[in-house]
Rosetta silent file (secondary structure, phi, psi, omega in degrees, C-alpha in Angstrom):
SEQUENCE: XXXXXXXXXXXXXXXXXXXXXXXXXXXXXXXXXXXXXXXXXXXXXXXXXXXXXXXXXXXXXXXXXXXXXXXXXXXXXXXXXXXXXXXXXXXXXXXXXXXXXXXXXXXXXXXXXXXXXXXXXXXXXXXXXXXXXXXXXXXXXXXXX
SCORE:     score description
SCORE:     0.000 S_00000001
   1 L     0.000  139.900  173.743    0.000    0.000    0.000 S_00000001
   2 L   -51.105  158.841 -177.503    0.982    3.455   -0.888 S_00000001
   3 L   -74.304  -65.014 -173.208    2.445    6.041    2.009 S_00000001
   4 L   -44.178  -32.961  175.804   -0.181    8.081    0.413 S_00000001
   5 L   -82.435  126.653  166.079   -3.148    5.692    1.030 S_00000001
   6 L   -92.440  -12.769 -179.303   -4.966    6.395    4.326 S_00000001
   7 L   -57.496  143.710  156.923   -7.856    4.129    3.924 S_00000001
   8 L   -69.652  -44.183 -174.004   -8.071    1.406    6.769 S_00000001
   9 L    -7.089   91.816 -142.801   -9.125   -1.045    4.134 S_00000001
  10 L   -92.793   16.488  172.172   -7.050   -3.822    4.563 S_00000001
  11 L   -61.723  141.394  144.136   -7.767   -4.648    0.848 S_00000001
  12 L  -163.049  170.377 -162.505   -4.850   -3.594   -1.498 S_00000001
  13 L   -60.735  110.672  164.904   -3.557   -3.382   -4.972 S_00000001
  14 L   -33.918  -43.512 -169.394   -0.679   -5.874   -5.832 S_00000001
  15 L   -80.321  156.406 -171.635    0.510   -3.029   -8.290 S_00000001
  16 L   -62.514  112.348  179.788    3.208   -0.559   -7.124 S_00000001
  17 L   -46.419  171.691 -172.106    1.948    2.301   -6.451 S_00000001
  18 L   -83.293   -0.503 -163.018    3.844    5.274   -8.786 S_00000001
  19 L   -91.375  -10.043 -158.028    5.795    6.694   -6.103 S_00000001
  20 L  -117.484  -26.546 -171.253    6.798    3.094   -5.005 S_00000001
  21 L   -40.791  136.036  150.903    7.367    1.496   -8.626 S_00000001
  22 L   -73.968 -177.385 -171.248   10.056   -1.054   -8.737 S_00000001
  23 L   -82.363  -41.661 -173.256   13.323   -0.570  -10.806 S_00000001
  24 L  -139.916  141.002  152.293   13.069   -3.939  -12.493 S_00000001
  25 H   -31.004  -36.932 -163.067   10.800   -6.619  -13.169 S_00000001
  26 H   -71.821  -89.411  165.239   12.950   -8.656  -11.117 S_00000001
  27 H     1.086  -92.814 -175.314   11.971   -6.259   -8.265 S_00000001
  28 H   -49.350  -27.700  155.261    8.304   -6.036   -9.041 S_00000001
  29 H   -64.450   -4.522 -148.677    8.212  -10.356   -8.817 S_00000001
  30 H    63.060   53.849  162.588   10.079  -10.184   -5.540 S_00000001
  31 L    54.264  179.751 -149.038   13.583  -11.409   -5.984 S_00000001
  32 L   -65.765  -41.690 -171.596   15.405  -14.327   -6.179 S_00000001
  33 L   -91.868   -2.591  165.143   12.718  -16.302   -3.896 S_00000001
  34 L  -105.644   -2.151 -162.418    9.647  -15.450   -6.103 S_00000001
  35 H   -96.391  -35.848 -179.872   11.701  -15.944   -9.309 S_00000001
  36 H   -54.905  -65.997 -171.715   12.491  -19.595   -7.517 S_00000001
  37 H   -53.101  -26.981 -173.971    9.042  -20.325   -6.335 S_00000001
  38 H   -58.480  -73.630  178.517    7.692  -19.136  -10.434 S_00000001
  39 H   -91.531   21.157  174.061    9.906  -21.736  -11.470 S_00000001
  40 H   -86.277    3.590 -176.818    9.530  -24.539   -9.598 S_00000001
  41 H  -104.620  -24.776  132.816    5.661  -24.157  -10.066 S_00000001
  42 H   -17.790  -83.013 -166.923    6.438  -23.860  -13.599 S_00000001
  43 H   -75.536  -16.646  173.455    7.874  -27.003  -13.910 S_00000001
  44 H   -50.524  -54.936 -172.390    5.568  -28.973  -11.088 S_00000001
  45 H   -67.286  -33.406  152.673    2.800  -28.042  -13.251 S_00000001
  46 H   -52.501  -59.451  151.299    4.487  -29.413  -16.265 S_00000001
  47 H   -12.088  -71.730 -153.962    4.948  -32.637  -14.357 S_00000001
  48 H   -86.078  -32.780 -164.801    1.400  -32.693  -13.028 S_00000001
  49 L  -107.274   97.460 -157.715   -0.794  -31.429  -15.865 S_00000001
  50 L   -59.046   -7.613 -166.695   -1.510  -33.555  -19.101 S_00000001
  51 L   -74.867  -12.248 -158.812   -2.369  -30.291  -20.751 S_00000001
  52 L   -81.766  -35.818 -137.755    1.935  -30.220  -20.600 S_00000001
  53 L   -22.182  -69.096 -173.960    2.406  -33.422  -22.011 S_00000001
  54 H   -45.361  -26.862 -162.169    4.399  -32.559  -25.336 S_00000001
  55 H   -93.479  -13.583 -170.516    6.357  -29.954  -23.422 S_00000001
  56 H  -102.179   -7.192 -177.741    7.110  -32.167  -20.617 S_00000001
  57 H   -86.552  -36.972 -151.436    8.432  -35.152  -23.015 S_00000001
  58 L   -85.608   13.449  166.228   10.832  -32.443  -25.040 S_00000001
  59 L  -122.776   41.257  153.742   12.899  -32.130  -21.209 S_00000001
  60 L    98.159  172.942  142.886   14.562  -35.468  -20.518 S_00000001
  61 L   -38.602  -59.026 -178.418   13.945  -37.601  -17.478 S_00000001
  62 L  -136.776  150.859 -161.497   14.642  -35.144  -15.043 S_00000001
  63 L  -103.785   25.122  164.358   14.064  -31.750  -14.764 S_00000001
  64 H   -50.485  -79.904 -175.001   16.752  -30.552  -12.022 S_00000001
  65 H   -77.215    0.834  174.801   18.638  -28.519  -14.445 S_00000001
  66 H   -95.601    0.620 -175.361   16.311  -27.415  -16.494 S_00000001
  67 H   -97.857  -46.452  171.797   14.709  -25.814  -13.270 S_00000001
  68 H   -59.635  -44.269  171.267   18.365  -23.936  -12.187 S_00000001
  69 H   -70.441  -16.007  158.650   18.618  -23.014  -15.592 S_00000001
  70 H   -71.273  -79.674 -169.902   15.211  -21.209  -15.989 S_00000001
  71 H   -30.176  -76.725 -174.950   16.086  -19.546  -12.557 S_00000001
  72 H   -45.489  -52.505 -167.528   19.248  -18.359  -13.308 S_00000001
  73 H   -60.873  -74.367  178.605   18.289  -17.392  -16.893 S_00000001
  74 H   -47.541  -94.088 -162.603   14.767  -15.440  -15.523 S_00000001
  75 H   -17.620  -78.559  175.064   17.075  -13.414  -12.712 S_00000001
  76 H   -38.799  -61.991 -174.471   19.081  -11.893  -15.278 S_00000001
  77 H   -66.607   -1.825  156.886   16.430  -11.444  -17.925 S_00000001
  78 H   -92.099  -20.049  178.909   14.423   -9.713  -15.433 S_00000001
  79 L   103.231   43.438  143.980   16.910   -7.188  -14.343 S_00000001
  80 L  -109.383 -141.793  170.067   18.217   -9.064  -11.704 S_00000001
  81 L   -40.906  145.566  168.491   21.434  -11.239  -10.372 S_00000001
  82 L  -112.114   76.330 -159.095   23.059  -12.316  -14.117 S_00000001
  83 H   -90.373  -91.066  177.526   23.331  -15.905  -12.732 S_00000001
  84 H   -32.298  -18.700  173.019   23.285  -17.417  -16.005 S_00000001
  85 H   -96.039  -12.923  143.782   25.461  -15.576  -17.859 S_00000001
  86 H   -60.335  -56.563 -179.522   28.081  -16.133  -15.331 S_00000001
  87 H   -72.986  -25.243  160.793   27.899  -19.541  -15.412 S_00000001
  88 L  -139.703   26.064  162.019   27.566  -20.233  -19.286 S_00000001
  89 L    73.490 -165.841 -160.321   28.080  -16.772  -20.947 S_00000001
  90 L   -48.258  105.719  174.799   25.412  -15.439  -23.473 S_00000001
  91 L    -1.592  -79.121 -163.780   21.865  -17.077  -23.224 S_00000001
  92 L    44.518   51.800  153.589   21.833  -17.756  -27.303 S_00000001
  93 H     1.646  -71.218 -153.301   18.354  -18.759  -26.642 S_00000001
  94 H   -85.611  -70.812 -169.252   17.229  -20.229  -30.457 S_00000001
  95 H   -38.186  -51.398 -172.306   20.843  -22.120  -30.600 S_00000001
  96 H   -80.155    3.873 -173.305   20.558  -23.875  -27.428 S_00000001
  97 H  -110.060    5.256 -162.228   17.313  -24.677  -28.020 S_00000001
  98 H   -74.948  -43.228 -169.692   17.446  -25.717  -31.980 S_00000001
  99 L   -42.922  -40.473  173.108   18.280  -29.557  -30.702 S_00000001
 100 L   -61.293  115.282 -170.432   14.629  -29.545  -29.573 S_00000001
 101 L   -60.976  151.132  178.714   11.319  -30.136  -31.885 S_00000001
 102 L   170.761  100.798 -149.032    9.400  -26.615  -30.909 S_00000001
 103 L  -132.810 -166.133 -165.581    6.564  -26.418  -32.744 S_00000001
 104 L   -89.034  -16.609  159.217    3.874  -24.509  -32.024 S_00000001
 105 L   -48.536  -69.289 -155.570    2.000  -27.092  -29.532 S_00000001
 106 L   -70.498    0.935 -178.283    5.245  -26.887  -27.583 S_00000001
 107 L  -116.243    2.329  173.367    5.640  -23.167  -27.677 S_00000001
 108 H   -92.113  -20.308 -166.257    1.523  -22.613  -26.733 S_00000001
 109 H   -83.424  -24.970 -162.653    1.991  -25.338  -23.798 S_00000001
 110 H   -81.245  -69.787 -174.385    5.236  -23.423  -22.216 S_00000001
 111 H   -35.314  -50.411  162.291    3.171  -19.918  -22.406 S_00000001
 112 H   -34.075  -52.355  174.323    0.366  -21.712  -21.302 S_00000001
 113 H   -98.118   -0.310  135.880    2.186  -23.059  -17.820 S_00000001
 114 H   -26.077  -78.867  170.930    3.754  -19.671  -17.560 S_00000001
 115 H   -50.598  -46.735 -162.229    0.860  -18.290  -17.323 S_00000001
 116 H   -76.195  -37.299 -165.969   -0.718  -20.676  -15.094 S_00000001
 117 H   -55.046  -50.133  177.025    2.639  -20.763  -12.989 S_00000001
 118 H   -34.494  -66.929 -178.852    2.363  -16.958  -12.763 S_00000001
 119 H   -49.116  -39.869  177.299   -1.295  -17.143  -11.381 S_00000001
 120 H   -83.814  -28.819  156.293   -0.516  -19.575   -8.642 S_00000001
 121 H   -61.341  -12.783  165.289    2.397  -17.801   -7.636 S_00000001
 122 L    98.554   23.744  174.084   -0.048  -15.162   -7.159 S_00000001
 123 L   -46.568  132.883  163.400    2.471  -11.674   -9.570 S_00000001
 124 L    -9.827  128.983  174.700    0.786   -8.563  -10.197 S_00000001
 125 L   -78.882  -21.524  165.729   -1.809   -9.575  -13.050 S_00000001
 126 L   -66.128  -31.279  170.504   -0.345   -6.233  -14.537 S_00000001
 127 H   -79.311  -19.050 -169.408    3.242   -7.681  -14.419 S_00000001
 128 H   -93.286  -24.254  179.592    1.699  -11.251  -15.698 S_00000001
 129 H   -72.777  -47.654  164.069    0.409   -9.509  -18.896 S_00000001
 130 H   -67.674  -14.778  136.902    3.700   -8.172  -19.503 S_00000001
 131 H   -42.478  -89.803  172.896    5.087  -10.898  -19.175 S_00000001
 132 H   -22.844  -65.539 -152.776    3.319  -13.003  -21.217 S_00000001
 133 H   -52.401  -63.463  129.719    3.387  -10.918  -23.531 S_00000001
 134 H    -5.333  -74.737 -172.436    7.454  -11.320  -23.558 S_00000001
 135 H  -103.112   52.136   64.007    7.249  -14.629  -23.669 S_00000001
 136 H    -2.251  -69.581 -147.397    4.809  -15.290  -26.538 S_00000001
 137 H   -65.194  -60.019 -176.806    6.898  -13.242  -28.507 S_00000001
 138 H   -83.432   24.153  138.075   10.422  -15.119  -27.532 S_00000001
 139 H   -64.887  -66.332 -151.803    8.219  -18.640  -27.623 S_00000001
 140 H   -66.535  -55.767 -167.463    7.034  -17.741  -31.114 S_00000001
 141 L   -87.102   34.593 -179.284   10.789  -16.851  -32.453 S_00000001
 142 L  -110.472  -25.454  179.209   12.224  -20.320  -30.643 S_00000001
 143 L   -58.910  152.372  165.313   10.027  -22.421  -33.247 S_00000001
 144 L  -129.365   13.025  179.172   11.875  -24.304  -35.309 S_00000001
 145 L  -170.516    0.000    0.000    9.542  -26.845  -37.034 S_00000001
């Protein structure tokens, strides 16, 4: 709640007030320990949801590193910690990802459990738009077939 709001209400707005706005996206999730919680509920829900299926066959057995590497990867690309780019230098997004069929199932199913992940962590639905919105666009340029 704003300094500026006086209401008792103990309702209030997830979004940042203007006087209050964070600095980064990174920020506006909450750090390192909401960027964690997105994606482990991200990939749980991949696990858990047959709506995932195709997207959950195109990661391996186990999904340990593909959940530190989303982390790390999101921190930076939010305008946080550059965890990933310390540890294996420049994303290169569409390269590392050309071994992988990503077709347009698999790039509506990721957005899809984004999205969903997003809701259940409970992010600003104004930050969740913008978001999406992001990753639509770099889903959409990752197809390759």
């Amino acid at each position: 709640m704003s300094s500026s709001d006086t209401s008792s209400d103990s309702s209030s707005s997830a979004s940042p007030s203007p006087e209050a706005s964070p600095a980064t996206a990174f920020e506006w999730v909450g750090g390192e320990a909401r960027v964690r919680a997105l994606v482990d509920r991200f990939y749980d829900l991949m696990e858990l949801e047959p709506a995932f299926t195709e997207l959950r066959s195109a990661h391996g057995p186990s999904l340990d590193s593909a959940r530190d590497k989303l982390f790390w990867f999101l921190c930076g690309w939010l305008g946080g910690p550059n965890h990933y780019i310390e540890r294996f230098g420049h994303p290169r997004l569409r390269a590392r990802h050309l071994p992988f069929k990503i077709g347009i199932a698999e790039r509506d199913q990721w957005v899809a459990c984004m999205g969903m992940a997003m809701q259940d962590v409970a992010l600003d639905p104004a930050l969740q738009e913008r978001l999406l919105e992001s990753f639509m666009g770099t889903a959409d340029w990752m197809r390759n077939c």
